[in-house]
N, C-alpha and C positions, 0 to 999 in steps of 0.2 A: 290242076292249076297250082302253080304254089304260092306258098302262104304271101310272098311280097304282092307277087300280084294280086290275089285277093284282096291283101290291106291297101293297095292303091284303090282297088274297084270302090271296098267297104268305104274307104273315103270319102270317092267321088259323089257316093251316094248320099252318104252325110252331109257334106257342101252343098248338093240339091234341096235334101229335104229340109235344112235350116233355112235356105232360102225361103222355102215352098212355106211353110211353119209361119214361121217371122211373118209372113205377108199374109197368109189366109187363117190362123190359127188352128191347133190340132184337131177339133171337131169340123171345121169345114175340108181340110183337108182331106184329096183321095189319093190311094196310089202311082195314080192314073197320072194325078197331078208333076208329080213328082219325077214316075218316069218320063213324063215329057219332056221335064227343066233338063234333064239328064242327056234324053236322049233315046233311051232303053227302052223292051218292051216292060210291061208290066208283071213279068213270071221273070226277070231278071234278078227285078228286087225282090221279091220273095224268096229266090236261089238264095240271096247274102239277108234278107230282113224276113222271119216269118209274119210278121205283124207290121202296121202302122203303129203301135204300140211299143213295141222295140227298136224300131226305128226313131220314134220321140223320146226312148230313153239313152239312146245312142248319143243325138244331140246333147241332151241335156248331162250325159256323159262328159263329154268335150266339156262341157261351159264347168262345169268342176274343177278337170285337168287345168284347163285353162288358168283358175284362180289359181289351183294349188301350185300349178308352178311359177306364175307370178310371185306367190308369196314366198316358195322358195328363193329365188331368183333375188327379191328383197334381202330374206335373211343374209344370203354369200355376201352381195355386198356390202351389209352393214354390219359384217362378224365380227370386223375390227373395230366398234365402235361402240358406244352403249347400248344397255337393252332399248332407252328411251328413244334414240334414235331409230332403231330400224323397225320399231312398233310405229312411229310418225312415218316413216318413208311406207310403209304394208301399208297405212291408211289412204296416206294420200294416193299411192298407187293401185288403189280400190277405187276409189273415187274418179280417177282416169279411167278405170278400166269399165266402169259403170257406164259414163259421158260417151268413152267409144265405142262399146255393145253391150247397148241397154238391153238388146234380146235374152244375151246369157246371164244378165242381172232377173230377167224377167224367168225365167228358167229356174236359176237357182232358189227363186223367192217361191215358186209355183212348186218346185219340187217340197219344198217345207212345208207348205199348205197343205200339200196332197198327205203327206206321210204322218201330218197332223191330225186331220182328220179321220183319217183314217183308223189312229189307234185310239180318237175319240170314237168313231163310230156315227162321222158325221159323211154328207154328201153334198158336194156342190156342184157348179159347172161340169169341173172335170175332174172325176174322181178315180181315185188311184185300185183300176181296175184288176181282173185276175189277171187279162193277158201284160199289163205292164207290171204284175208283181214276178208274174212268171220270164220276164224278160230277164237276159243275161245281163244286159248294161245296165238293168235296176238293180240287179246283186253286184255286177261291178262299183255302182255309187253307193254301195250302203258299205263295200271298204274302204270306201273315202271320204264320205260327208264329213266326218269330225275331224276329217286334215286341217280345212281351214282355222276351225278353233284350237285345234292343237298345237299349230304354230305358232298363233300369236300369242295364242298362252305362254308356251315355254317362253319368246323373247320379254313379256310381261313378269316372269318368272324372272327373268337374268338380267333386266332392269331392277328389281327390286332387289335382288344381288349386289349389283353393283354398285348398287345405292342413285342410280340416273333416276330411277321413279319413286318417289316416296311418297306417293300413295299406298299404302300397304295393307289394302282389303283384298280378299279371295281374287286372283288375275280372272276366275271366269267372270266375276262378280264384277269388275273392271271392262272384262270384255264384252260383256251383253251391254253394259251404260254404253260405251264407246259404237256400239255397231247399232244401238238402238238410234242414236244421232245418226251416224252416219245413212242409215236403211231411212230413215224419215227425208233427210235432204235428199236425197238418190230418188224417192219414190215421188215425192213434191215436186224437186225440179228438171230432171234428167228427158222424161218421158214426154215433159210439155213444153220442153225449151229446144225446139228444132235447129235454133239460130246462133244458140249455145253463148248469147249476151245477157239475155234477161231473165227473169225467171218468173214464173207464173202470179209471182205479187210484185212484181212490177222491181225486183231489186237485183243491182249488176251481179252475176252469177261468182266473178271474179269473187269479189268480196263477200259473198254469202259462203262460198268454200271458202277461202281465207280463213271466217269467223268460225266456219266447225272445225278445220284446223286446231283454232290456237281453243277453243271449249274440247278438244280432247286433250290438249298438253294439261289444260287445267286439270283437267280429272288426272292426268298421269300423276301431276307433280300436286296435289292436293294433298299435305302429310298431315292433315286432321281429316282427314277421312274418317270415316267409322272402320275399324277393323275388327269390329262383332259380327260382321255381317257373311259370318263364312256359312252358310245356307247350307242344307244339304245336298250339293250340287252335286252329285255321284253320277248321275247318265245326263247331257245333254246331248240328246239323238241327232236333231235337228238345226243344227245351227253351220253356220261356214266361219 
């Protein structure tokens, strides 16, 4: 077989099992399931997936790429422009990309738990097993998680360059405030607001993004920030 075709195959099967996932959750979920949605026998996926476990790290694969080239995609078109600018356009275009697949929000969040726990030495629902550590698209996402934060870092970086953000505390220090807002709305209202008007306390959704919006430009451009506040940040493993 060659490799195209394979990556069509490998696809098609990822497009199922996100389905299958999304709607049943990784514990209820069988293979069985999955090759149905597809089509396939069940020794099919096993030939391209050895586990259900790699195949959930597969998806949650995708939901990575996904952001990071979102964010890339952000940076090109706002190269020409301040750092402050194309740190507000990655945001708001987080924020969309949340409202239209909460799944790989739900994914991205689930994989930081798992990997959290884990080097706490903690266990919950679903915990980050041998067959999903030994999966290939887990070592694929562990050279990527810190894409997301490293992008916006550097344009956080070259806003404060440029003098467009003057806030001038540590950019990761800036990035965890910023995404700790943004992961609070996204989690509050995204997942309970099917109709995408209201929001679970009863306020136009419109206007509650609008208002995290302009509470991130605040922090951008807030130039009495503290900028003591450069923390030992050397490894943040887990973050997007």
């Amino acid at each position: 077989m060659s490799s195209s075709k394979r990556s069509i195959k490998e696809a098609q099967i990822i497009d199922a099992a996100e389905k299958v996932f999304s709607t049943l959750g990784f514990n209820n979920t069988r293979m069985e399931s999955i090759a149905n949605e597809i089509g396939i026998s069940k020794g099919t996926i096993y030939f391209y997936f050895n586990s259900k476990e790699n195949l959930f790290m597969a998806v949650t694969h995708r939901a990575f790429q996904t952001i990071i080239d979102l964010y890339y995609q952000c940076v090109e078109t706002n190269k020409n422009v301040s750092g402050f600018h194309s740190v507000m356009a990655i945001m708001d275009a987080y924020l969309n990309f949340a409202e239209k697949n909460y799944y790989y929000f739900e994914l991205l969040m689930n994989y930081m738990s798992l990997v959290r726990a884990n080097s706490e030495g903690k266990s919950g629902l679903l915990r980050l097993s041998e067959a999903m550590q030994e999966s290939l698209y887990f070592r694929k996402i562990q050279d990527i998680h810190n894409l997301p934060l490293n992008i916006v870092v550097t344009e956080l970086q070259r806003g404060q360059e440029d003098g467009s953000i003057l806030n001038k505390s540590n950019p990761v220090m800036i990035y965890l405030t910023a995404w700790a807002v943004v992961i609070g709305y996204t989690s509050l209202n995204v997942n309970n607001n099917k109709s995408g008007r209201r929001s679970i306390f009863q306020v136009p959704v419109a206007d509650w993004k609008a208002n995290i919006l302009q509470l991130i430009r605040n922090i951008l451009l807030d130039s009495n920030a503290q900028t003591t506040n450069n923390l030992a940040l050397n490894s943040v493993s887990d973050d997007i």
